[in-house]
C-alpha positions in Angstrom: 2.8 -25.0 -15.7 5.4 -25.2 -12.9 5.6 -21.3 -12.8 1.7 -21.7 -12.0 2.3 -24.4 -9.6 5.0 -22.2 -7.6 2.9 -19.3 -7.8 -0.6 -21.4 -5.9 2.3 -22.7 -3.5 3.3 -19.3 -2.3 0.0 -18.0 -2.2 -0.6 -20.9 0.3 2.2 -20.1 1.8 1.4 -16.8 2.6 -2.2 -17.5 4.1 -0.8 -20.5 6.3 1.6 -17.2 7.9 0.0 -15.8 10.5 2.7 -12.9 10.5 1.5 -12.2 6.7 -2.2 -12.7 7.8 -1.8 -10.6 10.3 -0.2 -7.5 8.0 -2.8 -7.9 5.2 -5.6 -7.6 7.6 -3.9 -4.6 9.5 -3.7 -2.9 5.6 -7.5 -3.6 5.5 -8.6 -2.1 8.6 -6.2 1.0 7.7 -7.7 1.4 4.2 -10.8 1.3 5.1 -10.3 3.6 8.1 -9.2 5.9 5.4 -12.2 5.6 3.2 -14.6 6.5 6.4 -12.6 9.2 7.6 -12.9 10.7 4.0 -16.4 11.0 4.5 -16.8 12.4 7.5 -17.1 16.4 8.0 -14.3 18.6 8.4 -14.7 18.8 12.0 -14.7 15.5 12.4 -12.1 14.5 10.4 -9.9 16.8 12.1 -10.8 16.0 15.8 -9.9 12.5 15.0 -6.5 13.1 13.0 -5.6 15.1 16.0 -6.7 12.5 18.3 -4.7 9.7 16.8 -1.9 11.6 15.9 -1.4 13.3 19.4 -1.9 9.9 21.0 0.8 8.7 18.6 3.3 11.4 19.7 2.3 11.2 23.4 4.0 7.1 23.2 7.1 8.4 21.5 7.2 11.0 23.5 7.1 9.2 26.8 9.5 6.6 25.4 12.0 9.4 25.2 11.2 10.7 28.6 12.5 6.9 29.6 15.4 7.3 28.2 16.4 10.5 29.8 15.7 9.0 32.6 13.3 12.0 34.2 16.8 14.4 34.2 14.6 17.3 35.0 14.6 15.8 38.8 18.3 16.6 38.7 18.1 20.0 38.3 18.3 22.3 41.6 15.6 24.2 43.1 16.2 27.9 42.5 16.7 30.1 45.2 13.9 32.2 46.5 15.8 35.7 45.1 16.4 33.7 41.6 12.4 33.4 41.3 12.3 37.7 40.8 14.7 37.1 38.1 13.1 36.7 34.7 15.7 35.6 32.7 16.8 32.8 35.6 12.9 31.6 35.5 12.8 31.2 32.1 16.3 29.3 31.7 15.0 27.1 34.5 11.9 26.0 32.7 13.3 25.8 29.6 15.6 22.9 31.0 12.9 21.6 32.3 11.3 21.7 29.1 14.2 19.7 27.0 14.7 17.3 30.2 11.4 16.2 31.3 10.4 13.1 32.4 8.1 10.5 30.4 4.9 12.4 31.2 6.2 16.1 30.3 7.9 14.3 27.3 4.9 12.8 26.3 3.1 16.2 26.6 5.0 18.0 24.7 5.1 14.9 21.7 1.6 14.8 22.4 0.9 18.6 21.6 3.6 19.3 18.7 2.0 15.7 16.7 -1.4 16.7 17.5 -1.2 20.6 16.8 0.2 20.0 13.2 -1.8 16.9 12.1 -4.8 18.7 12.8 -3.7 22.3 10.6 -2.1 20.2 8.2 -6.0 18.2 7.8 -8.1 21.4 7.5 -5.5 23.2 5.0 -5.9 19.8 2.8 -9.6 19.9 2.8 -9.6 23.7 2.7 -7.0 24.0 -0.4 -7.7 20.3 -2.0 -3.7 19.7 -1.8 -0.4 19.2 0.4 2.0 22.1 -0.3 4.9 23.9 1.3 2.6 26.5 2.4 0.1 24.3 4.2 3.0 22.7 5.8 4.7 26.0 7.6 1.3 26.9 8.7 0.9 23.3 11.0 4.4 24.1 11.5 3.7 27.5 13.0 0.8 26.1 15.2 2.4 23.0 16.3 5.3 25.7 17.8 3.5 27.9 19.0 1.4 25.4 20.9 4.4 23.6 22.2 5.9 26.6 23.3 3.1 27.6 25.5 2.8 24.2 26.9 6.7 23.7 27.8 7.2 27.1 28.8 10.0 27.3 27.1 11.8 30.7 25.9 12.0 34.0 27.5 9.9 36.1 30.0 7.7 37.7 27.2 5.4 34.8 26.2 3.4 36.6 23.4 7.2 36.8 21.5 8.2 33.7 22.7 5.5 32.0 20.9 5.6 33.7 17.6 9.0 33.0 17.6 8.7 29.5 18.5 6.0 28.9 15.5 8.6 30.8 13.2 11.2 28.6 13.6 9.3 25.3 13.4 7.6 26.8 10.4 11.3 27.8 8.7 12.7 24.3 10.0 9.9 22.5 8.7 9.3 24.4 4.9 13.4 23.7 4.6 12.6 20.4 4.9 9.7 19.9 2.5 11.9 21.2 0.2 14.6 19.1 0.8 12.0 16.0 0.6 10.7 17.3 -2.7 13.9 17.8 -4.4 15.2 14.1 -3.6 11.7 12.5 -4.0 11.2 13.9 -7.7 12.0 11.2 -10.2 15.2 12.4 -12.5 13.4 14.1 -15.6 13.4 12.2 -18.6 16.6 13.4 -21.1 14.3 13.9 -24.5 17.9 13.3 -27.0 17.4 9.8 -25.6 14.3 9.1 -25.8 14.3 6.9 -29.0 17.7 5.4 -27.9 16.0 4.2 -24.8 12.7 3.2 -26.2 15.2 1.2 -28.8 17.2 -0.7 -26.2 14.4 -1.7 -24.3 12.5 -3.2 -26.5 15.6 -4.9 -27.1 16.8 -5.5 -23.2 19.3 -3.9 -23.8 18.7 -0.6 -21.9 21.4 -1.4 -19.2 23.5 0.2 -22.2 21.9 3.6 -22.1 24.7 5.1 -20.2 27.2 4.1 -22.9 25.0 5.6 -25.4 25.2 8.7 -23.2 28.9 8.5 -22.4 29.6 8.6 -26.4 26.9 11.4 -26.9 24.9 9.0 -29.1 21.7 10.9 -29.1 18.8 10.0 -31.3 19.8 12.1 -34.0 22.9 9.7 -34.5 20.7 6.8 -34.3 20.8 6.6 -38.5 24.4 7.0 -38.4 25.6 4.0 -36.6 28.4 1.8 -37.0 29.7 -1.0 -35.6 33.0 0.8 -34.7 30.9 3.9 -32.9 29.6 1.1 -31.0 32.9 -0.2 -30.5 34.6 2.8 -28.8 31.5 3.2 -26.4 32.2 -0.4 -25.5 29.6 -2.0 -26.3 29.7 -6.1 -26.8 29.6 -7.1 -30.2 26.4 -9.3 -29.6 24.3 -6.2 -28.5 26.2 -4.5 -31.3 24.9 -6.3 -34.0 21.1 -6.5 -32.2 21.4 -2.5 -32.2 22.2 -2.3 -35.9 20.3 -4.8 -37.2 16.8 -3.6 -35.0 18.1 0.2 -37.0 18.5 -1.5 -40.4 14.7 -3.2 -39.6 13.1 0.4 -38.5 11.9 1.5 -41.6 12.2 6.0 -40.9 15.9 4.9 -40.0 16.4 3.3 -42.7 14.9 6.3 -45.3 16.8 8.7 -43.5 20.0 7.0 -43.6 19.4 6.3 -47.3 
């Protein structure tokens, strides 16, 4: 009864908080923006993920551009001779590239965030799923677009640009990868699987890893003593839970007899 009266006293809680009002009804207008978008044509789906997505890198990127503080007005006019130097030309605008003020910052946000939303929403509606390769490919795009936009790189554009998309797609597959690998959940160890069904149902699964540490598989299960329990230091209270819950199971019990 007083878990049920806490429980109606939060809940009241949480509706008399605007702050909490405020999120659940921001989570209602984003799901359901979800759900329309999903029903809309490719085209259209697309047009608007880019849309929203280059408008979202467009305010990052101009927040930067604060930050730097427009460097880009820092950096000296070439000389007239410098402008029939390629290499010169290109070194310029690349600084001015990296350095730019809020609005050039914002441009260039605006175009890498929109480029590879976009790709990455027509490869998932082309190939039904979200994979390293459909990733290097808005990778590619999003750096070759940027790179025509900032002008950065050297005099031969065409090279510039496939270079440009190469390394954003390299960058950007390393780091699916990497995401992959530490977002997998650790695979399930099958000698334990009884062992850890066992302690659970017991609450006693903190004790796995001592189970482990002794190389107690499930195969030992049967063979059990108190003093094997002992030397992987378990308590003599979850000792005797352990032994008794194998003396109840009745397939332990015929194979230990």
């Amino acid at each position: 009864m007083e878990k049920g009266k806490q429980g109606v006293m939060v809940a009241e809680m949480a509706r008399q908080n605007p702050l909490a009002q405020l999120q659940v009804r921001f989570k209602d207008l984003e799901n359901g923006f979800r759900e329309w978008l999903a029903k809309q044509s490719l085209a259209v789906e697309a047009a608007v993920v880019t849309a929203t997505s280059a408008t979202q890198g467009a305010a990052i990127g101009a927040f930067m551009g604060t930050l730097t503080n427009d460097v880009s007005s820092t950096i000296p006019t070439p000389p007239p001779q410098a402008a029939l130097n390629p290499q010169a030309m290109a070194s310029l605008k690349q600084a001015q590239a990296l350095a730019g003020g809020p609005l050039v910052q914002a441009r260039n946000f605006a175009v890498m965030t929109g480029v590879n939303a976009g790709i990455s929403c027509v490869m998932k509606r082309i190939r039904g799923k979200e994979d390293v390769q459909s990733s290097m490919v808005a990778a590619f795009g999003s750096g070759a677009m940027f790179s025509l936009v900032s002008g950065m790189g050297g005099p031969n554009q065409a090279a510039n640009v496939i270079t440009s998309g190469l390394f954003f797609a390299l960058v950007q597959g390393g780091l699916f990868k990497l995401g992959e690998k530490f977002s997998k959940p650790p695979a399930e160890d099958v000698f334990y699987a009884r062992t850890r069904c066992m302690l659970t149902s017991l609450g006693l699964q903190h004790y796995e890893k001592n189970f482990k540490r002794g190389l107690l598989t499930d195969s030992t299960l049967p063979l059990l003593t108190d003093s094997a329990l002992r030397d992987v230091k378990i308590p003599p209270g979850p000792r005797l839970l352990i032994l008794d819950q194998i003396q109840r199971d009745p397939e332990l019990r015929e194979w230990r007899g």
